[in-house]
C-alpha positions in Angstrom: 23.1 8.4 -15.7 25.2 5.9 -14.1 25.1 7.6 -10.5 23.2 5.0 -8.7 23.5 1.1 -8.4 20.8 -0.8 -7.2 21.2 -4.6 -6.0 18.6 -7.0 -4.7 18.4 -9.6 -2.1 17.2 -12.5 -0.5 16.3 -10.3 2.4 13.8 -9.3 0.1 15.2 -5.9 0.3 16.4 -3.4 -3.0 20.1 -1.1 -1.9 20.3 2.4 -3.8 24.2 2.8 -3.7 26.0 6.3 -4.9 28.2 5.0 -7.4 31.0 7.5 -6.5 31.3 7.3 -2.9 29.8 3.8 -2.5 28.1 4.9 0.2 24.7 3.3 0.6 21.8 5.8 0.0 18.8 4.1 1.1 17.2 0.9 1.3 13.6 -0.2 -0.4 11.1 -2.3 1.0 7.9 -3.9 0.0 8.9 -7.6 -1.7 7.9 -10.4 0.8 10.6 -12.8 -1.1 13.9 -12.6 -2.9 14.5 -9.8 -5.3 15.5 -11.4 -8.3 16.0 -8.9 -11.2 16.2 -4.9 -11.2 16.0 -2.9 -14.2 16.4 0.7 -14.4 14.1 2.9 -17.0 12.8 6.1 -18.0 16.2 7.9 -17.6 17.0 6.3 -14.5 13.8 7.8 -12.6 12.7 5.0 -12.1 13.1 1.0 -11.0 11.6 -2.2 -11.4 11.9 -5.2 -9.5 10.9 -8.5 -9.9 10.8 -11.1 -6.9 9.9 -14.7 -6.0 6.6 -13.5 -4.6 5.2 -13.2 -8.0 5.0 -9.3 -8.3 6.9 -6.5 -10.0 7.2 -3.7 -8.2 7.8 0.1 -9.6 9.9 2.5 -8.0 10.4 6.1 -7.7 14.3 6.5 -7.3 14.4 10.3 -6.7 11.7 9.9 -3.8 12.8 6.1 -3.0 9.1 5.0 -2.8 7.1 2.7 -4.2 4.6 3.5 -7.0 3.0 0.5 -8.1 2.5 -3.6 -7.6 2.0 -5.7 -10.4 0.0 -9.0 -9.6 -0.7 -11.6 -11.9 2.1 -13.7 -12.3 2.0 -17.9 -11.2 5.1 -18.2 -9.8 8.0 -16.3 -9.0 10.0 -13.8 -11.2 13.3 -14.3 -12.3 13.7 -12.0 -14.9 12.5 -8.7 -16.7 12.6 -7.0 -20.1 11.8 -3.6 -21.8 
């Protein structure tokens, strides 16, 4: 819906910014290495993330929680796509 801009970091954290204010709305947690790629789906209800420490992660953006770790990969992510 365009409301909401995620970016991630080699703090190994995810920002939720309101694309109107640009005011930062909350910050996700759970990668032990750099977040490499983001990708919204599902009509922007949810995230995914992909990180050096080998896992994609899936996010609830309404509750800003974490729903589920995929493990699997050899080496780090750098990219994603649906």
């Amino acid at each position: 819906d365009g409301k909401i801009l995620a970016s991630g970091s080699k703090d190994n954290t995810i920002n939720l910014w309101n694309m109107f204010s640009f005011q930062l709305i909350a910050t996700l947690t759970g990668h032990y290495r750099d977040v490499k790629c983001l990708v919204f789906v599902q009509d922007n209800r949810k995230l995914l993330s992909a990180s050096l420490d080998r896992t994609i992660k899936i996010w609830d953006v309404d509750m800003q929680r974490l729903e589920q770790t995929l493990e699997g990969h050899g080496d780090g992510i750098t990219s994603l796509k649906v």
